[in-house]
C-alpha positions in Angstrom: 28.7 7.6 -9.7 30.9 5.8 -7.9 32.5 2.4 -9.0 31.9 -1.0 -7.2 34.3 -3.7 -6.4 34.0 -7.4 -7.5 33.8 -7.9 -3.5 30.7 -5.8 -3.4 27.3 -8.3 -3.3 25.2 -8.4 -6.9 21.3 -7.8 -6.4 19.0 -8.6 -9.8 16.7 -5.7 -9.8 13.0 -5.8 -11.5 12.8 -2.8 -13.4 9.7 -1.8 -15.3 11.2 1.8 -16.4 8.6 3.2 -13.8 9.0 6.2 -11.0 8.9 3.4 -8.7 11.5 0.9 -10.1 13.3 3.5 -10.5 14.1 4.3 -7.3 13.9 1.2 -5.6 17.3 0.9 -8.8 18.4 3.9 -6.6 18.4 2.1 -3.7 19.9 -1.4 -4.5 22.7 1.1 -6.3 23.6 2.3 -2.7 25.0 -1.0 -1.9 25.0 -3.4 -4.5 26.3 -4.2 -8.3 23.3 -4.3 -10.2 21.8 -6.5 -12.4 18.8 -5.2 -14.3 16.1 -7.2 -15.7 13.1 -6.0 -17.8 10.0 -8.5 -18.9 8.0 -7.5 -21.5 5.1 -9.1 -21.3 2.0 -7.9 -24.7 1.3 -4.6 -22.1 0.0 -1.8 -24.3 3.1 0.4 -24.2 5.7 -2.5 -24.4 7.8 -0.2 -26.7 8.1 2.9 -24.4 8.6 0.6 -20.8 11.7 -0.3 -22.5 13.1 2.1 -23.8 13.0 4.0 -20.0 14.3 0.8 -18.4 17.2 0.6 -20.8 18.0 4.6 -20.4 17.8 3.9 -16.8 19.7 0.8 -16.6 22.5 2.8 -19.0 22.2 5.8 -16.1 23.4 3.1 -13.1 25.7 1.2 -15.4 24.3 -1.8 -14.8 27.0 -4.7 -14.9 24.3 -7.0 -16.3 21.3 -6.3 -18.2 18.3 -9.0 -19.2 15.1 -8.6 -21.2 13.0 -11.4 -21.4 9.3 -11.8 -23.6 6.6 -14.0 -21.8 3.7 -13.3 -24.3 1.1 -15.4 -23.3 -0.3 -12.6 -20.7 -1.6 -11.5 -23.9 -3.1 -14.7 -25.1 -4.3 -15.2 -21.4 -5.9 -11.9 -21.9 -8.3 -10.2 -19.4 -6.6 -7.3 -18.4 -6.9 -4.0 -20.3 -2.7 -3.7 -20.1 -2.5 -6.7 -22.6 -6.4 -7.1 -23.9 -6.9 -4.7 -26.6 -10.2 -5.6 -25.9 -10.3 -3.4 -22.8 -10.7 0.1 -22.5 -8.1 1.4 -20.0 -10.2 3.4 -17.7 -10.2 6.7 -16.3 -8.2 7.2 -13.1 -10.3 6.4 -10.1 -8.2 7.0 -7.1 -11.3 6.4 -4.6 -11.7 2.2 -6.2 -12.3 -0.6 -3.3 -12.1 -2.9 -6.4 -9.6 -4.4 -7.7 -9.1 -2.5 -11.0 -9.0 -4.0 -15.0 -5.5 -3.0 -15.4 -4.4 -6.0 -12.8 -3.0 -8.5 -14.8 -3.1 -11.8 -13.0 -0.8 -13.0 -11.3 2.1 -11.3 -13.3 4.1 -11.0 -10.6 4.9 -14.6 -9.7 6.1 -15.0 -13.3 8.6 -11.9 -13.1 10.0 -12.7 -9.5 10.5 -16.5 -11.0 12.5 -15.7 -13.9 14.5 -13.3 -11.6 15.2 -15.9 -9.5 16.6 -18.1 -12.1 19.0 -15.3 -13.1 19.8 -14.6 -9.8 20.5 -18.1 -8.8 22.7 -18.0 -11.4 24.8 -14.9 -11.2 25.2 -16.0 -7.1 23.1 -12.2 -6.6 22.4 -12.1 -2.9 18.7 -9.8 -3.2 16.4 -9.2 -6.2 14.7 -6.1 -5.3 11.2 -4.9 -7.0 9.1 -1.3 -6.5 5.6 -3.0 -5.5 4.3 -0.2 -3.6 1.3 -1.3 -0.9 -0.7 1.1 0.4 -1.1 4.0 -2.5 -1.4 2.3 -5.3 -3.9 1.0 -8.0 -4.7 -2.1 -5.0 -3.3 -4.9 -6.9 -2.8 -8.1 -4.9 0.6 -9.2 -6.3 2.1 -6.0 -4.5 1.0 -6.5 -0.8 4.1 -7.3 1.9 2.2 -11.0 2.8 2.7 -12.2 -0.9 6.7 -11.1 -1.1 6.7 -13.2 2.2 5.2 -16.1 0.9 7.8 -15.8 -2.2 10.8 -15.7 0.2 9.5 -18.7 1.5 9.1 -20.6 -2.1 12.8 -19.4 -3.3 14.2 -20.7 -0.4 12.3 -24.3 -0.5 12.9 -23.9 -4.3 16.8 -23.0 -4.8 19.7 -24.8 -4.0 20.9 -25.0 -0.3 24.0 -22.9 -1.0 21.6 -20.5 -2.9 21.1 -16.9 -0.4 18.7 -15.3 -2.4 15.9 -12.6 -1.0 13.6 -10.3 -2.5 13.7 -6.3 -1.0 10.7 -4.2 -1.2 12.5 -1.1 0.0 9.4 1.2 -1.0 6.2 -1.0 -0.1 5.5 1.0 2.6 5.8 4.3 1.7 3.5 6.5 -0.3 3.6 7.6 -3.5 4.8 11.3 -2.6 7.1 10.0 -0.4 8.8 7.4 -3.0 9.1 10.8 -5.1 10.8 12.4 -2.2 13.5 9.8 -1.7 14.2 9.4 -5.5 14.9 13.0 -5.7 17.1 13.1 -2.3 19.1 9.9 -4.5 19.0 11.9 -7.5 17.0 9.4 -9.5 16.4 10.5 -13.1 12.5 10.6 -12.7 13.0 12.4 -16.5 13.7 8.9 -17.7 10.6 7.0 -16.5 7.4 6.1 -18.1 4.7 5.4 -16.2 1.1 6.0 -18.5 -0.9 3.3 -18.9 -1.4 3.9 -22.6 0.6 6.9 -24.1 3.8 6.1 -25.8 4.8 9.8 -26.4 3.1 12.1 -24.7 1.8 10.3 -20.9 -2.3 10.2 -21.3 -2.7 12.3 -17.4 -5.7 10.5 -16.9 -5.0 6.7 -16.4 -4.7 5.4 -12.7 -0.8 5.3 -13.2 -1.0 9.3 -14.4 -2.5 10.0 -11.6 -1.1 8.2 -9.0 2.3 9.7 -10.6 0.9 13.5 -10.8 -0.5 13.7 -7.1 2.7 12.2 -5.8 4.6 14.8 -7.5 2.1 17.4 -6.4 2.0 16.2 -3.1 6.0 16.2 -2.8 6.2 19.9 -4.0 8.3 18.7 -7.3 7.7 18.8 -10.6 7.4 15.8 -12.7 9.4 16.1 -15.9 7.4 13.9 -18.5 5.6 15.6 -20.8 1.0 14.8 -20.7 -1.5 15.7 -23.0 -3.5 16.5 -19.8 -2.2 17.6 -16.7 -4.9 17.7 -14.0 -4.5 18.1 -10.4 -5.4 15.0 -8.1 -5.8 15.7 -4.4 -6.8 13.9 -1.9 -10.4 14.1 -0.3 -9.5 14.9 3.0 -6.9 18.0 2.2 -9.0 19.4 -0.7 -13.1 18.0 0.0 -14.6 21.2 -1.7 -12.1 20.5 -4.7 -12.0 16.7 -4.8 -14.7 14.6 -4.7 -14.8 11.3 -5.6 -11.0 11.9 -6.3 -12.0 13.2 -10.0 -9.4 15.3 -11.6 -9.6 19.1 -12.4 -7.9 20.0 -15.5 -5.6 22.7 -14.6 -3.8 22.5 -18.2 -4.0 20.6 -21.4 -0.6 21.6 -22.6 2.0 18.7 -23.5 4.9 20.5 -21.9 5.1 22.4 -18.6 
């Protein structure tokens, strides 16, 4: 991996040790130093989200590395990611609602406390995975609200203070986020992305599944080990297979 100079801009990068963090990290390594920061926040595998976003942030050497603790998501409560309370429920791919795994609002407080680092270090970007359009539909990831924030940081910041937040992958889809992490060479074997598992990924959370019908979608095969592994298409290229977007269990192996 090549070596940056001190001349070379610094972007803070959110990472959450997810397939999508990961490459958006992919992307900001292209051409900027990095600076990685991590929130945990009560979530249900705390534990396991770290320990991907530190073997990733060791993968792209970042230059600076932050993990902060806000834990009164889980005194707030209300989400099944921080309310043990909550059942996590089974994937639902089809949902118009918004589902119980949102946790309100969680954003704001992540892109604010990389805006104090950033600020700080003089980074130029702070870049963050939200992905749009095929994902779970939480309303902290749509391109309207990272507008809005642009606007707050720079009413917020001081005036010599350049700072911008990149959503290099809010656009794409799922499949194709897998595709450009793979032509970047992002270590997908790294990530975590299950809702609930902290060894083996449960397969059958929304995250599981948005994760296994990218990589099915995008022809590669995704490296973490599930306890189930079932196949996710979409309605309209599979309708005699997939309706209502329910899974069929093609294995219940842990390893493929």
């Amino acid at each position: 991996m090549e070596s940056k100079t001190i001349d070379t801009e610094l972007a803070v990068v959110l990472a959450s040790g997810g397939m999508d963090s990961c490459v958006t990290t992919a992307i900001a390594n292209l051409d900027y130093r990095l600076a990685m920061l991590h929130v945990c926040y009560g979530q249900r595998t705390e534990a396991r989200e770290l320990r991907a976003f530190n073997a990733v942030a060791d993968f792209y050497r970042a230059e600076h590395r932050l993990v902060c603790r806000v834990d009164h998501f889980k005194q707030i409560g209300g989400s099944s990611l921080t309310d043990a309370k909550i059942a996590v429920e089974a994937a639902n791919l089809d949902r118009q609602d918004i589902p119980s795994s949102y946790v309100p609002f969680r954003n704001a407080h992540f892109l604010a406390i990389a805006v104090s680092w950033g600020e700080i270090l003089g980074a130029r970007k702070i870049f963050i995975g939200a992905v749009a359009e095929d994902s779970s539909g939480y309303p902290d990831c749509r391109p309207e609200y990272y507008a809005a924030f642009n606007r707050v940081i720079a009413a917020g910041t001081k005036p010599d203070t350049h700072l911008e937040i990149v959503t290099p992958v809010i656009h794409m889809r799922k499949s194709e986020i897998v595709r450009r992490g793979r032509g970047l060479g992002a270590p997908f074997e790294l990530t975590w992305s299950c809702y609930q598992g902290q060894e083996l990924a449960c397969g059958v959370c929304d995250s599981c599944a948005l994760r296994l019908r990218a990589f099915d979608e995008a022809r590669v095969d995704d490296p973490l080990p599930y306890a189930e592994r079932p196949h996710y298409g979409r309605k309209h290229e599979s309708p005699d297979r997939q309706k209502n977007c329910e899974p069929i269990v093609e294995s219940q192996t842990p390893n493929r």
